[in-house]
C-alpha positions in Angstrom: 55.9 42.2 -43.7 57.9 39.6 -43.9 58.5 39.4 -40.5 54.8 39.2 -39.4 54.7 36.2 -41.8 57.0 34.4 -40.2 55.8 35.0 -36.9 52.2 34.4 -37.6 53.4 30.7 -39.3 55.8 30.2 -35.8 52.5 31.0 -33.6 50.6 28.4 -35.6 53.3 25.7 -35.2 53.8 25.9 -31.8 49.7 26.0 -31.2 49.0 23.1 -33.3 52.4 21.2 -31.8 51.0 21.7 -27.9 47.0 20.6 -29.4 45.9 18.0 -27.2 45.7 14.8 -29.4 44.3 11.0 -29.1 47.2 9.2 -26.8 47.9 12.3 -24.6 47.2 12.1 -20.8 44.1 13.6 -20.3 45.0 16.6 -18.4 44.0 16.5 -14.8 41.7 19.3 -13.1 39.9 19.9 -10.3 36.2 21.3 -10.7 33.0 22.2 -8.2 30.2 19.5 -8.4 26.8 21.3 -9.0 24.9 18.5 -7.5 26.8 18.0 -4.4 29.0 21.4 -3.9 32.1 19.3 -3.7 34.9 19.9 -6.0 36.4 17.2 -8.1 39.1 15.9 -10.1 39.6 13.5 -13.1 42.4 11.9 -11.5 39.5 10.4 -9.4 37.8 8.8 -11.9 41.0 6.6 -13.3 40.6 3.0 -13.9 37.0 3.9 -15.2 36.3 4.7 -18.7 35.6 8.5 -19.2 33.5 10.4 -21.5 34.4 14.1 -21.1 31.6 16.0 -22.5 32.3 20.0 -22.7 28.4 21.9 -23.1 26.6 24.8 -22.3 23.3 25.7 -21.7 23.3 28.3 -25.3 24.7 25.2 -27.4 21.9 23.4 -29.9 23.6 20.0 -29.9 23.9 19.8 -26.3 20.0 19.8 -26.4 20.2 16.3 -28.4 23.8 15.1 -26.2 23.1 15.2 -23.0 19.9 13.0 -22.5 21.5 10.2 -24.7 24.2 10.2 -23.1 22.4 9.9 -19.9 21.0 6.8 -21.1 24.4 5.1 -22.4 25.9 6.2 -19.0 23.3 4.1 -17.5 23.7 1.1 -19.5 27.4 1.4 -18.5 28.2 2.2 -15.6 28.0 -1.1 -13.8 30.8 -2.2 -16.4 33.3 0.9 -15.5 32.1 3.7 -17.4 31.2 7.3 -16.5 30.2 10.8 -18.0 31.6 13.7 -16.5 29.9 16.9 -18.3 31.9 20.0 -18.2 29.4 23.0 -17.9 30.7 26.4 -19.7 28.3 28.7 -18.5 29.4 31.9 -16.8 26.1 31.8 -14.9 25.4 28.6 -13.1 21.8 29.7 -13.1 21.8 28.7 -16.8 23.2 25.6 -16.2 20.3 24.7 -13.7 17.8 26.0 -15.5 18.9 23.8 -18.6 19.5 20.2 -16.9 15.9 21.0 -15.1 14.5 20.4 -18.9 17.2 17.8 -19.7 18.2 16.4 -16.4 21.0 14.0 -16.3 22.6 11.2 -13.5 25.8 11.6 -13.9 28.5 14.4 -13.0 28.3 18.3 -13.8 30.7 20.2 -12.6 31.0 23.9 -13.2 34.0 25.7 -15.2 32.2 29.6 -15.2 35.9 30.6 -15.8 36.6 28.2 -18.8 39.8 27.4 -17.5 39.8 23.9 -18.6 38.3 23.9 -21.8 42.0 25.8 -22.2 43.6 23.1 -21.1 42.1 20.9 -23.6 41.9 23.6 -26.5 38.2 23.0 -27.5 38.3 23.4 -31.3 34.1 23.8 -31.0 31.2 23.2 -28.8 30.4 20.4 -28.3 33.5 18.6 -27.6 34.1 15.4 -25.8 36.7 13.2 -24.9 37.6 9.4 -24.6 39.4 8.4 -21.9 40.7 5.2 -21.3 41.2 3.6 -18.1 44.8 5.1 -17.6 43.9 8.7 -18.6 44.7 8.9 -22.3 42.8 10.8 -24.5 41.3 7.6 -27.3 39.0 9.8 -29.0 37.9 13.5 -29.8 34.6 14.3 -30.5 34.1 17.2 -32.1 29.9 18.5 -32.5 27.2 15.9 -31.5 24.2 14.3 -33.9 22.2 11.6 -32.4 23.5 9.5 -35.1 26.8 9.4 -33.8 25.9 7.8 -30.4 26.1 4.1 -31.9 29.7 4.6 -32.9 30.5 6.9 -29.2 28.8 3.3 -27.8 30.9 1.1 -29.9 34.0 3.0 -28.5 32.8 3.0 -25.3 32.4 -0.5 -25.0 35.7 -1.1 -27.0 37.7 0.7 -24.5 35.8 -1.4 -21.3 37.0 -4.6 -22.7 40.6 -3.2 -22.7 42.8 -3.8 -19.5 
């Protein structure tokens, strides 16, 4: 028993030692475009300001997330700034269906797999990330209320001022 114990409290260590945390590099991936069929990769979007925003067609707050972020990616985007939504859905059909009621300008691109919500360990859905302009995570957002777009903004605009 006590064996298991120790094991179980050496799993958890390790897990919460390799958790992706504010000032990591944002781990790179490379993921198909739904729009435009092409895949792509973070890496491309460095030297912008990134909000990486995990959501699926089934989650609530995604409902409330997406279109507001739509509209702070368009006050932004002159200045350096860009959404990518990560879409978890194992059908893309879902994913379509969903933006057709809440469509969006900005990037989705299509992780039916999940493979790199792994490489970020989502703790929840939704879950976003901050990235500055050389790739480091600056924020985790864990959840989404409308509420909290005036601070995401303030960050936003914080890290676009940065060099």
């Amino acid at each position: 028993m006590m064996r298991v114990l120790i094991l179980a409290a050496l799993i958890f260590v390790s897990n919460s030692v390799m958790a992706l945390s504010v000032g990591d590099m944002a781990p790179n991936f490379k993921l198909k475009n739904l729009e435009s069929g092409r895949y792509e990769s973070l890496k491309k979007y460095r030297g912008k300001v990134v909000y990486l925003d995990f959501w699926a067609s089934w989650c609530g707050p995604c409902r409330q997330s997406l279109p507001l972020l739509n509209e702070l990616r368009s006050e932004l985007k002159r200045k350096g700034f860009e959404v990518l939504a990560v879409n978890l859905d194992e059908d893309t059909e879902d994913a379509k269906t969903f933006l057709k009621q809440f469509p969006v300008v900005y990037p989705v691109l299509l992780d039916p797999k999940g493979k790199v919500p792994q490489k970020y360990e989502l703790p929840g859905m939704p879950t976003s990330f901050l990235i500055d302009k050389k790739g480091r995570v600056q924020k985790i957002h864990v959840g989404f209320k409308p509420k909290d777009m005036k601070g995401i903004r303030s960050e936003v605009i914080s890290y676009l001022r940065k060099k």
